[in-house]
Z-matrix of the N, CA and C atoms (Angstrom, degrees):
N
C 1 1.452
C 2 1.538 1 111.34
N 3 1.305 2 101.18 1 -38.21
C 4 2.146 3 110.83 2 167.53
C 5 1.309 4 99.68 3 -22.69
N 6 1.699 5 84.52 4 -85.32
C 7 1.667 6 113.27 5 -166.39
C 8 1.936 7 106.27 6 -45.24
N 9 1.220 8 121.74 7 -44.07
C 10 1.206 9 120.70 8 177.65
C 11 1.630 10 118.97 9 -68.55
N 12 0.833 11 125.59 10 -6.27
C 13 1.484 12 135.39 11 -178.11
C 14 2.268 13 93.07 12 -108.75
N 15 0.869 14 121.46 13 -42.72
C 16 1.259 15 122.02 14 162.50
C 17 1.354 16 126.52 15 -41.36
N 18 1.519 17 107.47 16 -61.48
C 19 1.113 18 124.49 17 -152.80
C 20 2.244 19 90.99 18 -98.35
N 21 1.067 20 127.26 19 -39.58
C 22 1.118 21 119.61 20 151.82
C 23 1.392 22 130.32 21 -27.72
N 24 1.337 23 105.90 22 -71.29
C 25 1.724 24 129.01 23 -174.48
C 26 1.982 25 94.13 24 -56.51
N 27 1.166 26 124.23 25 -28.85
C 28 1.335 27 127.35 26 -167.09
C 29 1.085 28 89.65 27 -93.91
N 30 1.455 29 146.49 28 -54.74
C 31 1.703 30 140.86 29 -169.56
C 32 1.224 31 105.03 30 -60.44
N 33 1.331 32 127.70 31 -42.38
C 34 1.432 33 100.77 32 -149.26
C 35 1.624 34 91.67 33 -115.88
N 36 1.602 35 129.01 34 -8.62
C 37 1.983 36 125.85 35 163.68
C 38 1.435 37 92.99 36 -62.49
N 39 1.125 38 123.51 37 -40.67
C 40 1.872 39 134.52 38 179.33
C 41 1.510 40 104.65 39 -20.12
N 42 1.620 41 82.76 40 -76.55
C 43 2.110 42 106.46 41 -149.83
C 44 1.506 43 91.91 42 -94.36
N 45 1.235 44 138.24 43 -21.57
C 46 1.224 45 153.62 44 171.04
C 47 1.549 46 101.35 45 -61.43
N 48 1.104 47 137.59 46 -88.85
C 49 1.607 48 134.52 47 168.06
C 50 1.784 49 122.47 48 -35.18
N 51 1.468 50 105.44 49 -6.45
C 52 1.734 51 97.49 50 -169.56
C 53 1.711 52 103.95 51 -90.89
N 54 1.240 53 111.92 52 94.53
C 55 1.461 54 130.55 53 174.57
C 56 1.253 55 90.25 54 125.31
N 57 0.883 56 132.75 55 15.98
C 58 1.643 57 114.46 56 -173.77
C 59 2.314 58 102.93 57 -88.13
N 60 1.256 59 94.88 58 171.61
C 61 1.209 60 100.86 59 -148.12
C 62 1.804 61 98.44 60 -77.50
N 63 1.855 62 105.44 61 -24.20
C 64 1.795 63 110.22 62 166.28
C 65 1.449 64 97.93 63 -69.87
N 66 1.196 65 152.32 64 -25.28
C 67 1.122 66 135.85 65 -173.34
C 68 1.611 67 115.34 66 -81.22
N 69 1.679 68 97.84 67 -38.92
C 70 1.591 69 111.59 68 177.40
C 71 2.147 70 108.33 69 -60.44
N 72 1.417 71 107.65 70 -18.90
C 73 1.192 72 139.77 71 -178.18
C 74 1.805 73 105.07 72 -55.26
N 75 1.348 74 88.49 73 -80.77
C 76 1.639 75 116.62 74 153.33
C 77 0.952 76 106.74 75 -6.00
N 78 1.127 77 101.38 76 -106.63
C 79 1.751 78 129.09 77 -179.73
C 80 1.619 79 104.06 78 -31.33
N 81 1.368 80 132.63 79 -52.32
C 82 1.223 81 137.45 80 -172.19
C 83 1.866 82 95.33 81 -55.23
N 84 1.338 83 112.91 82 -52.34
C 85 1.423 84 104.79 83 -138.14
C 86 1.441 85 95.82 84 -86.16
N 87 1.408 86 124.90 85 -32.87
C 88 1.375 87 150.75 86 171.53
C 89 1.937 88 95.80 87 -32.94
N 90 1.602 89 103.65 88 -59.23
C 91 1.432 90 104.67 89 -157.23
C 92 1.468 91 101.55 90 -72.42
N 93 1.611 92 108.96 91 -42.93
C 94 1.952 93 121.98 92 176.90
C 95 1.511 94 106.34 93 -32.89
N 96 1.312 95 113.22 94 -75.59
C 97 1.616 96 149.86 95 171.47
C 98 1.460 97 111.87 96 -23.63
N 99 1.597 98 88.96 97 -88.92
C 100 1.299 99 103.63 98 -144.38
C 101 1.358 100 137.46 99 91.84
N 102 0.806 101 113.55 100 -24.53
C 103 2.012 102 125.51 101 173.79
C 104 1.124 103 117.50 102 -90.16
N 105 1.786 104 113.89 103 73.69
C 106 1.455 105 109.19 104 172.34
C 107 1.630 106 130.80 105 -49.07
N 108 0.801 107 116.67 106 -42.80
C 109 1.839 108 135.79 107 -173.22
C 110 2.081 109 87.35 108 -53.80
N 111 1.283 110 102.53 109 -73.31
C 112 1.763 111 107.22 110 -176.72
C 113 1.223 112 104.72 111 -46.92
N 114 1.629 113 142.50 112 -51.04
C 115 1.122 114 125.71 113 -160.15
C 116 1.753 115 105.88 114 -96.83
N 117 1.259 116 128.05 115 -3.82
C 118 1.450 117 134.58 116 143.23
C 119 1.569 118 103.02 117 -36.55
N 120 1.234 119 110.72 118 -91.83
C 121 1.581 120 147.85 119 -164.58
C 122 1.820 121 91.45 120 -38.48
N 123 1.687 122 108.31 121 -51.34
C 124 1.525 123 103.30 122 -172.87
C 125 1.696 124 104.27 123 -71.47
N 126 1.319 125 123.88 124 -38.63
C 127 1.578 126 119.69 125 160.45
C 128 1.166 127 121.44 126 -36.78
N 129 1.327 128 109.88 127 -81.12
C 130 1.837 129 119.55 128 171.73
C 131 1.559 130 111.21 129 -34.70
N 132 1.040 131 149.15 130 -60.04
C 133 1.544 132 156.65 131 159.87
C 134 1.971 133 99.01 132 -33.42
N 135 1.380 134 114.98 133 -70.23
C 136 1.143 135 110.23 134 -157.76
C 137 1.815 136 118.05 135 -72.59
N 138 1.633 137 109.58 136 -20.54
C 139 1.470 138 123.46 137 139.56
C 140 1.252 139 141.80 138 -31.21
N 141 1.505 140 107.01 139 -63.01
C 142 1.352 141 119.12 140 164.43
C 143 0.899 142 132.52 141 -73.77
N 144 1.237 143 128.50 142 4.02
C 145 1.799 144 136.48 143 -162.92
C 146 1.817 145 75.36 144 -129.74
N 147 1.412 146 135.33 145 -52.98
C 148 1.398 147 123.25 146 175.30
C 149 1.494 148 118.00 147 -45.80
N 150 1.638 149 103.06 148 -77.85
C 151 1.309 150 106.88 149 -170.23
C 152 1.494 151 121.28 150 -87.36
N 153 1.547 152 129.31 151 17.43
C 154 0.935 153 130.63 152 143.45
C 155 1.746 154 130.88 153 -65.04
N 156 1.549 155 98.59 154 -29.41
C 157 1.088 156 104.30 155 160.57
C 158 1.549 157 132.16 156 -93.90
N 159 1.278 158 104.68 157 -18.25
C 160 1.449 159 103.97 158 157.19
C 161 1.712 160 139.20 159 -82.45
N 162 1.704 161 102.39 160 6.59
C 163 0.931 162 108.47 161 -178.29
C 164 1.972 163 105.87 162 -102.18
N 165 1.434 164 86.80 163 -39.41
C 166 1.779 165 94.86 164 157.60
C 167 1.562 166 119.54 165 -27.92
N 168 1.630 167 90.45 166 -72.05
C 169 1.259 168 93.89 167 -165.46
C 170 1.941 169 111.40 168 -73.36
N 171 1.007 170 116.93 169 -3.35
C 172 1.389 171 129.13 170 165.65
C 173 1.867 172 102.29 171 -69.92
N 174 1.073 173 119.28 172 -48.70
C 175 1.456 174 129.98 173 170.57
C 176 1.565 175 114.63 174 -48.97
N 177 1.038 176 103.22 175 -65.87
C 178 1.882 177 119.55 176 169.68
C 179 1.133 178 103.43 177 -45.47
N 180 1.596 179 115.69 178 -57.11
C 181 1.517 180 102.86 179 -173.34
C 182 1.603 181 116.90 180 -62.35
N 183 1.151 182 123.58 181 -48.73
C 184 1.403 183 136.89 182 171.31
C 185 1.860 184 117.75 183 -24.32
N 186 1.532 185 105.41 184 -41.62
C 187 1.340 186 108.64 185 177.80
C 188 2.052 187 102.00 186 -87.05
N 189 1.219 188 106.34 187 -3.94
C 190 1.669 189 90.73 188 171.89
C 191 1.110 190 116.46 189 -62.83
N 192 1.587 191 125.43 190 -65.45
C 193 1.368 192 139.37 191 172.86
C 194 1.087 193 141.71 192 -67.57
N 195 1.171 194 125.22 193 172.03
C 196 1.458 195 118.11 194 -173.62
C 197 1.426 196 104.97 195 -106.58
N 198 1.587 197 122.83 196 147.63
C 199 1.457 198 121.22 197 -144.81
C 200 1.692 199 104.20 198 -66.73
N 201 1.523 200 132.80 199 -13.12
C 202 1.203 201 139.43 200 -170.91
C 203 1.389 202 97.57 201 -71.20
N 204 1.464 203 121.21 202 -65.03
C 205 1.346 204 145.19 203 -171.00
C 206 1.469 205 107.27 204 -54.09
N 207 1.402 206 121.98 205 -64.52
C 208 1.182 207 131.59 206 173.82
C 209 1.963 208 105.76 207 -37.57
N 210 1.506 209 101.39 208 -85.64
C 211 1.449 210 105.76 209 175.57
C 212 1.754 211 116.44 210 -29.14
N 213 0.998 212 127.85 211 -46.08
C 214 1.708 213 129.32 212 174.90
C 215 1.487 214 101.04 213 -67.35
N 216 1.551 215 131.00 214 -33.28
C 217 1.505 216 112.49 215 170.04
C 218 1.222 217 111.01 216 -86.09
N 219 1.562 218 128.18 217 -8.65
C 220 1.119 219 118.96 218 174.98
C 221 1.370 220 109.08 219 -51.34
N 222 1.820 221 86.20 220 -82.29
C 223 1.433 222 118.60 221 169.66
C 224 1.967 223 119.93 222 -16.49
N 225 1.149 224 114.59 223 -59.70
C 226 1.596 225 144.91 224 163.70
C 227 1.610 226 96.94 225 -39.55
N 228 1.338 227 112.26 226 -65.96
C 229 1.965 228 110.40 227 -176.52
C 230 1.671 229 100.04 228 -65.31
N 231 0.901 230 113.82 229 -44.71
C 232 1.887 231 110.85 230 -157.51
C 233 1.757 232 105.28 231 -85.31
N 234 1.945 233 99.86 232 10.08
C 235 1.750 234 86.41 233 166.96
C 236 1.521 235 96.39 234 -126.75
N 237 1.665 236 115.26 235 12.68
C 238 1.117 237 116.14 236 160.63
C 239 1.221 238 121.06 237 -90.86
N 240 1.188 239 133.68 238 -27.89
C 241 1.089 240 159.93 239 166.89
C 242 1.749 241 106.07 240 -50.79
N 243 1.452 242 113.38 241 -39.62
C 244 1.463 243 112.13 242 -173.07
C 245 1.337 244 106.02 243 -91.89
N 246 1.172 245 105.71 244 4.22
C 247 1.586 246 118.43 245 -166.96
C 248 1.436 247 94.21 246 -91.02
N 249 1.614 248 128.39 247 -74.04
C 250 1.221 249 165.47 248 129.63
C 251 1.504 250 118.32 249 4.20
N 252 1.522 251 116.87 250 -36.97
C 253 1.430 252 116.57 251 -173.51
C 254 2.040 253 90.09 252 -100.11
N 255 1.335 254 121.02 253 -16.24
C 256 1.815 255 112.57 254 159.20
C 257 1.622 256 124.75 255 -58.88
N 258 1.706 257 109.85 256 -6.00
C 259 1.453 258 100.63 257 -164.83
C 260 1.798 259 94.92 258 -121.88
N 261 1.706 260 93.49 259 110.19
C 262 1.521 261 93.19 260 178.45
C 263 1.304 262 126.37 261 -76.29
N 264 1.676 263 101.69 262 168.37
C 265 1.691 264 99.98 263 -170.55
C 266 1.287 265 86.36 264 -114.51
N 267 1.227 266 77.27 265 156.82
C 268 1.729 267 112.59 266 -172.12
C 269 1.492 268 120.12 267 -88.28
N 270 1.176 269 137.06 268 152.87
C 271 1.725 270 142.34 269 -155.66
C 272 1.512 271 100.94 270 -83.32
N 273 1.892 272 96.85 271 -40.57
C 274 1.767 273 97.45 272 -173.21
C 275 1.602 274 116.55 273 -70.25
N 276 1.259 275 125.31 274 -5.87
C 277 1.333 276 123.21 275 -154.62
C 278 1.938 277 83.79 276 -76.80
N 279 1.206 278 111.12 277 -33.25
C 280 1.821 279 118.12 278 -143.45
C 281 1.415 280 77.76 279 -79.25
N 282 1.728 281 105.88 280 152.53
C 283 1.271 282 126.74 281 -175.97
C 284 1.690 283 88.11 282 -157.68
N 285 1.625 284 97.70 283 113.34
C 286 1.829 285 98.01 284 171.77
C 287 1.276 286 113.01 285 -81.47
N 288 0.938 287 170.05 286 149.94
C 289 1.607 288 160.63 287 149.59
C 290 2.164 289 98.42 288 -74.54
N 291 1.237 290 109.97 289 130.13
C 292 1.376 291 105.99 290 176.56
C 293 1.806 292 129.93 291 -118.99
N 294 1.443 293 93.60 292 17.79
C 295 1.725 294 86.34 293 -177.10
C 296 1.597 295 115.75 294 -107.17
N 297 1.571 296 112.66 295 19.59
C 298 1.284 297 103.56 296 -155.03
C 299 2.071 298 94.63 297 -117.58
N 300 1.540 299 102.17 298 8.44
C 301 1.502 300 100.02 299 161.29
C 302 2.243 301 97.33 300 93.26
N 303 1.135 302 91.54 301 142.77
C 304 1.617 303 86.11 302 -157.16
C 305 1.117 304 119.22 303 -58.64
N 306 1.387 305 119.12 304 -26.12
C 307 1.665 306 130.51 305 -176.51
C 308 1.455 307 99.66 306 -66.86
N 309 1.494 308 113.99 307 -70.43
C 310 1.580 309 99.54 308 173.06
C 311 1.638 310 149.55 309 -83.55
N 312 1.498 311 96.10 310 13.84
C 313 1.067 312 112.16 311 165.44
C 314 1.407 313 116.76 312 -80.58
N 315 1.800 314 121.96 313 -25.24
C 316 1.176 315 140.06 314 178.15
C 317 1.372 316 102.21 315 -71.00
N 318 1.337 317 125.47 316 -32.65
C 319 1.148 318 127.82 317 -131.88
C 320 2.087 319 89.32 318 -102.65
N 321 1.224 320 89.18 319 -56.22
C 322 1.693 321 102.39 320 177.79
C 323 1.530 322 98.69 321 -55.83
N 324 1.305 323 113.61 322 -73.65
C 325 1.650 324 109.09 323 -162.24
C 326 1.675 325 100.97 324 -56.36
N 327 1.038 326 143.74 325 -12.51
C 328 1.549 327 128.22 326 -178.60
C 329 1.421 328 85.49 327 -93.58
N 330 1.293 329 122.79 328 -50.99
C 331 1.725 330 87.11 329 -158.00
C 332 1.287 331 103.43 330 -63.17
N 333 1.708 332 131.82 331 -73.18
C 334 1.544 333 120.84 332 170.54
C 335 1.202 334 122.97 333 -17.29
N 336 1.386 335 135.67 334 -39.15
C 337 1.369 336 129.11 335 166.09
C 338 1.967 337 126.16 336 -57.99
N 339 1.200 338 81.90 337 -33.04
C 340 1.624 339 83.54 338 -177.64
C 341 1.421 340 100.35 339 -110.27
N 342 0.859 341 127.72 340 38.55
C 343 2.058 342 128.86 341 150.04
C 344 1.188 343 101.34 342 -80.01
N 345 1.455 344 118.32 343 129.76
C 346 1.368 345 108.26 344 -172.57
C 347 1.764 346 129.39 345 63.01
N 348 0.421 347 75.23 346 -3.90
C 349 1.995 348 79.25 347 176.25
C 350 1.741 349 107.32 348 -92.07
N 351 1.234 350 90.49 349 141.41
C 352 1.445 351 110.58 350 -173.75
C 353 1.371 352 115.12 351 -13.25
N 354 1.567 353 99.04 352 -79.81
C 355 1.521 354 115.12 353 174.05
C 356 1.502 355 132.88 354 -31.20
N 357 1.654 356 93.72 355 -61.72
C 358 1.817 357 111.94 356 166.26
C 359 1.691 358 107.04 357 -48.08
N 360 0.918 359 108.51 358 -30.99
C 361 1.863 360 105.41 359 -177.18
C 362 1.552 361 104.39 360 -92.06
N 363 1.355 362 119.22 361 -32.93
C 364 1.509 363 117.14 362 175.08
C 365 1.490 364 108.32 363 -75.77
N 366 1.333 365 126.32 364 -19.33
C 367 1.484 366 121.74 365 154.11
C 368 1.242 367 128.37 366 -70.04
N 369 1.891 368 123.09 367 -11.77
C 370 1.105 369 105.15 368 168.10
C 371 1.324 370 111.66 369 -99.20
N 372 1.595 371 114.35 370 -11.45
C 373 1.434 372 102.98 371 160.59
C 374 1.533 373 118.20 372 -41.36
N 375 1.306 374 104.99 373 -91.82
C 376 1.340 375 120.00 374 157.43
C 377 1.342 376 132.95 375 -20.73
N 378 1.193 377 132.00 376 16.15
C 379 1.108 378 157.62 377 -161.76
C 380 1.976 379 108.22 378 -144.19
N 381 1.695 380 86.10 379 -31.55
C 382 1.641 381 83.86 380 -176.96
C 383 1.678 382 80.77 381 -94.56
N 384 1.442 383 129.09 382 -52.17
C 385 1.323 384 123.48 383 -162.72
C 386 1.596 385 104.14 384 -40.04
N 387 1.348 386 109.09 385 -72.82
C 388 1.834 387 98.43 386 -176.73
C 389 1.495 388 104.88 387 -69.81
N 390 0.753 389 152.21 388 37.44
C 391 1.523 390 128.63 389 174.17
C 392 1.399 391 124.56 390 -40.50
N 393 1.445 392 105.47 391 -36.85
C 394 1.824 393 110.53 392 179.36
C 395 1.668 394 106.38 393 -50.97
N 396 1.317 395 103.91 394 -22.34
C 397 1.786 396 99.29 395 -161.77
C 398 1.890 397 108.24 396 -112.55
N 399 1.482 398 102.80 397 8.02
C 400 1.469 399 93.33 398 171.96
C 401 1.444 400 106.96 399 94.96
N 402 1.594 401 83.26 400 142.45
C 403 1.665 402 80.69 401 -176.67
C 404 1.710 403 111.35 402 -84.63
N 405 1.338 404 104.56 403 12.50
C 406 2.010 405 105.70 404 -176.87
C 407 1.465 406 91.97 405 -81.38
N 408 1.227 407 138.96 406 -25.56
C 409 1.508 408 121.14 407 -159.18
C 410 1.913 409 91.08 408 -101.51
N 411 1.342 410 147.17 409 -20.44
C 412 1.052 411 128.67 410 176.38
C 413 1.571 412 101.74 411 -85.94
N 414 1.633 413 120.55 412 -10.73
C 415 1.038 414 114.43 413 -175.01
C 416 1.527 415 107.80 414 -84.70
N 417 1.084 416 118.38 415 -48.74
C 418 1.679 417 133.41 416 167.42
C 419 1.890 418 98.60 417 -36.23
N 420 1.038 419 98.88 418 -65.12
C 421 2.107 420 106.99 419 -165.68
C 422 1.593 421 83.29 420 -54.82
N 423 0.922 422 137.53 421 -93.55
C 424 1.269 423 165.91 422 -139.23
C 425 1.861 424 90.14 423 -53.38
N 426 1.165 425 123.23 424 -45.47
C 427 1.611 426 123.33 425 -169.29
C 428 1.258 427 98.18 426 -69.95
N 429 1.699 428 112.25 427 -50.66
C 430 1.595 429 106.20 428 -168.51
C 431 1.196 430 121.06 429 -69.63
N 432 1.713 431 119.03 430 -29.83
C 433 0.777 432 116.92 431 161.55
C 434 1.791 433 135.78 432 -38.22
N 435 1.362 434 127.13 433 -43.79
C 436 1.027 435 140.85 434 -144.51
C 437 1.338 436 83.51 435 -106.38
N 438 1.277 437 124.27 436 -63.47
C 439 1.491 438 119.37 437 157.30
C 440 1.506 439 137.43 438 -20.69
N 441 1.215 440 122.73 439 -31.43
C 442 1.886 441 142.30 440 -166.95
C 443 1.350 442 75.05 441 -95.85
N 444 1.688 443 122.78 442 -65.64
C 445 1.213 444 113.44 443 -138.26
C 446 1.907 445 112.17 444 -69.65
N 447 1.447 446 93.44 445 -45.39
C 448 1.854 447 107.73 446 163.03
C 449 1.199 448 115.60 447 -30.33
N 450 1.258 449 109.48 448 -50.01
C 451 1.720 450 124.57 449 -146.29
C 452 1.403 451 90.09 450 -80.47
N 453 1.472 452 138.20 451 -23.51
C 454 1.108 453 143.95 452 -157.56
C 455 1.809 454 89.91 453 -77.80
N 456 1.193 455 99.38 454 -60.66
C 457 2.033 456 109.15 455 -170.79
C 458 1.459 457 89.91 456 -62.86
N 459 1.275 458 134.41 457 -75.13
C 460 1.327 459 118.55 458 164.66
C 461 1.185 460 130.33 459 44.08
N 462 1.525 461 82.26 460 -96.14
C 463 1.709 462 97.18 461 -153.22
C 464 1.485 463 90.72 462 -137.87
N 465 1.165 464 136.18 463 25.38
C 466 1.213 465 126.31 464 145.53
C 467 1.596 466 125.17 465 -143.08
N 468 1.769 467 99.43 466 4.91
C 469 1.159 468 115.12 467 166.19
C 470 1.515 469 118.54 468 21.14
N 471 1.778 470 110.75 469 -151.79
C 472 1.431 471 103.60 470 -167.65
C 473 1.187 472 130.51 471 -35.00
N 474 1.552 473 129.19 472 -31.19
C 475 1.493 474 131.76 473 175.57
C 476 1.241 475 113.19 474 -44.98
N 477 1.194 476 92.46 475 -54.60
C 478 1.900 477 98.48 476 -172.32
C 479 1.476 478 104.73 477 -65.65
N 480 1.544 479 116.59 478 -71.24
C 481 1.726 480 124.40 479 171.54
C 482 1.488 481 95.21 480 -13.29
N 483 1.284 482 123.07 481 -64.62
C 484 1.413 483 104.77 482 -142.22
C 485 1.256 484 104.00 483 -83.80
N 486 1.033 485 134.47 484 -31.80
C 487 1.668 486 151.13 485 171.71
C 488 1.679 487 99.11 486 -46.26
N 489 1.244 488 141.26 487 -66.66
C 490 0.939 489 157.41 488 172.11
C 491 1.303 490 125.17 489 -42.62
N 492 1.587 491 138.73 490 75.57
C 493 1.059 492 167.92 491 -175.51
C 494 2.177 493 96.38 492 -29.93
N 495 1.239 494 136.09 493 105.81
C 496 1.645 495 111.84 494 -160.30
C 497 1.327 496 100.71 495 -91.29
N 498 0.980 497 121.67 496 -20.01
C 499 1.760 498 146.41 497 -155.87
C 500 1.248 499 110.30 498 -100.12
N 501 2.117 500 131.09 499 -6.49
C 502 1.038 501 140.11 500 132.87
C 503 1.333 502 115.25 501 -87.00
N 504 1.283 503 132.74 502 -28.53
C 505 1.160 504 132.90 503 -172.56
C 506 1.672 505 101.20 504 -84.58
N 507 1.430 506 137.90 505 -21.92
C 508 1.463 507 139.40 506 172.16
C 509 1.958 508 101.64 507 -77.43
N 510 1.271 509 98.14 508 -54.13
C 511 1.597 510 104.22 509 162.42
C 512 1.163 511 120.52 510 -37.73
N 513 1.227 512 127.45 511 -21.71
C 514 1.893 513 120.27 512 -165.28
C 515 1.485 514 88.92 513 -120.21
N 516 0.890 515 108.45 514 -30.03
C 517 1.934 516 114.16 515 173.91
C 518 1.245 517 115.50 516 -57.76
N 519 1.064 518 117.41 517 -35.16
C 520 1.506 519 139.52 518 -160.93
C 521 1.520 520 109.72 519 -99.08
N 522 1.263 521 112.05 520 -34.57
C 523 1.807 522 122.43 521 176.65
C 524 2.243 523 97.17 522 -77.86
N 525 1.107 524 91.01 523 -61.24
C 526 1.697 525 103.25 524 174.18
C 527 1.522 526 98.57 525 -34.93
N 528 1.274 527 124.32 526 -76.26
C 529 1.323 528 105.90 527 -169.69
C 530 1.476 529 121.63 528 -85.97
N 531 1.138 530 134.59 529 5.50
C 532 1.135 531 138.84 530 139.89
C 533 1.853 532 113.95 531 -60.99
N 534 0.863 533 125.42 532 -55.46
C 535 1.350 534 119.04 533 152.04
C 536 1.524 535 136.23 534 -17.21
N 537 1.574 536 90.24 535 -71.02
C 538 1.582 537 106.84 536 160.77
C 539 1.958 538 121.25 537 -50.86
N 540 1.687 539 95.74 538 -38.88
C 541 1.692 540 87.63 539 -177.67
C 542 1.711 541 115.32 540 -82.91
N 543 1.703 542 109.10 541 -12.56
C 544 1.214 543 124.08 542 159.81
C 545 1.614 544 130.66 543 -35.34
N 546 2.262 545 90.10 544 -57.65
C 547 1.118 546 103.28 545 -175.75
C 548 1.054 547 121.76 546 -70.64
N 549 1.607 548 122.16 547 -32.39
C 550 1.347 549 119.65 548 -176.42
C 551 1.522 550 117.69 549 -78.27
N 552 1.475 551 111.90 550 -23.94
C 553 1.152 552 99.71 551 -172.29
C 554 1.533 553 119.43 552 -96.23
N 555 1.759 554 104.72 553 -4.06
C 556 1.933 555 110.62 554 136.58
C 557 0.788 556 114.41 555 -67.13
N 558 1.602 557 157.38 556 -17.50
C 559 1.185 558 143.20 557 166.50
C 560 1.254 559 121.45 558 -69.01
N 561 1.538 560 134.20 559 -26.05
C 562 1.475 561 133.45 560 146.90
C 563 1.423 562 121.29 561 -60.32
N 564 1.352 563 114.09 562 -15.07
C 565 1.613 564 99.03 563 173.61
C 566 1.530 565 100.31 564 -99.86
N 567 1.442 566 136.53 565 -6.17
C 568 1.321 567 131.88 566 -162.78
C 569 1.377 568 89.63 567 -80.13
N 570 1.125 569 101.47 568 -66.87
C 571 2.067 570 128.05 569 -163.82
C 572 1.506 571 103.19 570 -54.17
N 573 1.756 572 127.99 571 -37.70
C 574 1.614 573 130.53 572 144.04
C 575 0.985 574 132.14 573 -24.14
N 576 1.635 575 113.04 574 -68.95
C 577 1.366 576 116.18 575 -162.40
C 578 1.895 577 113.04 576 -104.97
């Protein structure tokens, strides 16, 4: 169940971030820069200090409710979410800030970027979903995730973007977590009857 709460939180921050507006971020700061390795390193940092805390507080929430209740808001976020991960973001929204040196300029604009953003909220789902296992293992899935997916704009930026169909890739994003709100909310009729 570890490994499944791991490997979850990593599937769906994955396909969940591909067009997303931190990735469009990426790509921005990658081309400004130039120093892939630094603006990795400033991702990875600004992740873990994000979705470590959003997986917390996904944990906290978990002991409010009672596991019926909980599972239907799970369930309830993760088909909003499939709803939500169909409507793309746009290039103009991103604003890099540039005087604070590339590491922490990476570091500031990702975390401010992902307050509220899809992902950051699908980590506190996911954060309430495993709760038995801690919020380090949705935080771990959930970092690398965002990480693979970055690394993609990165360092292979527009080539790849453009190659990459976004409108199948939001499509499979969108079935994935519909899936997920599927599963949980068979899991209240399993554990019922």
């Amino acid at each position: 169940m570890m490994f499944e709460a791991i490997f979850n939180s990593f599937l769906l921050v994955f396909v969940g971030e591909m067009g997303d507006k931190t990735q469009l971020l990426a790509l921005l700061l990658a081309a400004r820069y130039k120093k892939p390795w630094t603006i990795l390193f400033g991702i990875f940092v600004a992740t873990v200090l994000n979705h470590a805390f959003a997986s917390w507080i996904g944990v906290i929430a978990a002991g409010f409710f009672q596991p019926d209740t909980l599972k239907m808001i799970l369930a309830g976020t993760f088909f909003a979410f499939a709803l939500w991960v169909l409507i793309p973001d746009k290039a103009d929204e991103i604003k890099a800030p540039g005087r604070f040196g590339v590491l922490m300029t990476t570091i500031v604009a990702f975390f401010i970027a992902e307050m509220g953003d899809k992902t950051q909220l699908a980590t506190v789902a996911l954060g309430a979903r495993y709760a038995a296992h801690g919020a380090w293992a949705v935080t771990l899935g959930s970092t690398f995730g965002m990480v693979a997916s970055n690394a993609l704009a990165v360092f292979l930026g527009d080539r790849l973007l453009a190659r990459i169909p976004m409108n199948w890739v939001r499509i499979f994003a969108s079935v994935l977590f519909a899936i997920f709100g599927a599963v949980v909310l068979a899991s209240i009729f399993v554990e019922n009857s």
